[in-house]
N, C-alpha and C positions, 0 to 999 in steps of 0.2 A: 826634027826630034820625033822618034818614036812615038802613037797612040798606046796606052797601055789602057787594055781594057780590064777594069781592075775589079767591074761588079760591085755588089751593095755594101757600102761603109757603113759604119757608126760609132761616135768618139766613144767612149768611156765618159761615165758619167763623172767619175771624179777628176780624169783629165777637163771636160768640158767646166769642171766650175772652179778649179783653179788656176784655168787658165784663158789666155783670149785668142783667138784664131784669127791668125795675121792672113794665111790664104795657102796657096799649095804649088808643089812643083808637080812635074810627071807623076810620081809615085804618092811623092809624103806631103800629107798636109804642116802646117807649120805653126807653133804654139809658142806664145811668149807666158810663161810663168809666173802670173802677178803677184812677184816678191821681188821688190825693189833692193833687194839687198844686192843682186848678183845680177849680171845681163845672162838672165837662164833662158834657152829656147828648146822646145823639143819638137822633133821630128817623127809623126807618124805616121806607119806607112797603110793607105785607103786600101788594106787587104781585112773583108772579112774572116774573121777570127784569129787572125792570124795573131800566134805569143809568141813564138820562135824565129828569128834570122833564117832559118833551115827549114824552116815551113814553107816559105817564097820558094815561086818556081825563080831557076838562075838568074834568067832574064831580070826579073823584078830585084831580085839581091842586089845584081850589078849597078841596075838605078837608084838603090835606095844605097848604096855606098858612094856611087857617085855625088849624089844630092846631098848626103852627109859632109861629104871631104868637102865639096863645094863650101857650104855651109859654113863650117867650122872654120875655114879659110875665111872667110868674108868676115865673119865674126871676130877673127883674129886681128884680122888689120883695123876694122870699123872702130871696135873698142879697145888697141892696143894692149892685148890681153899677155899677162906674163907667161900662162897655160889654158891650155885648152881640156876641159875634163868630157869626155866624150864614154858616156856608157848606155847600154840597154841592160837594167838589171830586171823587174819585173816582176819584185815579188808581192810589191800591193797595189800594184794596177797590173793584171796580164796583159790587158794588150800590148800588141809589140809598141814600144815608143824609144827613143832615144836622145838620151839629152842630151844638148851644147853649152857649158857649162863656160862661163868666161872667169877667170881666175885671176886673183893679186895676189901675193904675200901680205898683203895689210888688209883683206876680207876679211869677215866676221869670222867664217867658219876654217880658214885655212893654220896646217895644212891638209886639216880632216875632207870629206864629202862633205856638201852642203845639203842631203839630204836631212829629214827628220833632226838636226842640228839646233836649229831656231824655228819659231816661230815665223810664218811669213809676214811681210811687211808690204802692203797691197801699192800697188803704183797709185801717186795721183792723178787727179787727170791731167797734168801740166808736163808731168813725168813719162807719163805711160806716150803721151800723145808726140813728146821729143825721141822717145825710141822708136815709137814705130816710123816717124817721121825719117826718122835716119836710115833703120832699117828697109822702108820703102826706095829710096833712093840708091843704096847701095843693091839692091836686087831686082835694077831696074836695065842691069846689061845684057849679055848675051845668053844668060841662062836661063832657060823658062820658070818662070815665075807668075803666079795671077794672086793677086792680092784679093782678100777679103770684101768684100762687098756691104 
């Protein structure tokens, strides 16, 4: 797998405190959304300033769709998801991010977005510690992954 030399990151501060940092691929760090309502994860890509998909040099786009499809795939089978909601919209956090949004017909918020919807509903830690548990295991194959520390 490719080195991507990607230079100096930094989360968003609203990203960093609604969420917890499971660890990162080549490109994108990886974010679980502590709102137990939904298996939400978001994928950010470690480009300084980067708000746009089109700001990334190609190289970087290509990975950061790879790691996505990946992603959203593994998501899929993990949590037996009926849909997948996959956006980067951006308008109150810039930085680029993108979510993996695991979907039912019988979710709180469906068949609306589940952004700004509800209220979040914080993982316990018995909760939080079974998904990442799962989560770690399942991205523990062929795909480069380094978990959080």
């Amino acid at each position: 797998m490719k080195d991507f030399a990607l230079g100096a990151f930094d989360l968003n501060s609203q990203l960093a405190n609604d969420c917890i940092v499971l660890g990162d691929f080549p490109v994108c760090r990886l974010l679980l959304m502590n709102d137990s309502q939904y298996p939400w994860f978001i994928l950010v890509p470690r480009v300084a300033d980067a708000e746009e998909l089109y700001q990334l040099d190609e190289e970087v786009q290509q990975q950061v769709l790879r790691e996505s499809s990946f992603f959203a795939e593994v998501l899929s089978v993990l949590f037996d998801a009926e849909k997948m909601n996959v956006a980067a919209i951006g308008n109150m956090v810039r930085q680029l991010h993108i979510h993996h949004v695991v979907r039912y017909s019988h979710d709180i918020a469906w068949p609306a977005p589940v952004w700004g919807k509800f209220t979040a509903i914080p993982y316990s830690e018995e909760k939080r510690s079974e998904v990442l548990a799962k989560v770690t295991e399942a991205l523990s194959g062929d795909f480069p992954f380094q978990m959080a520390v």
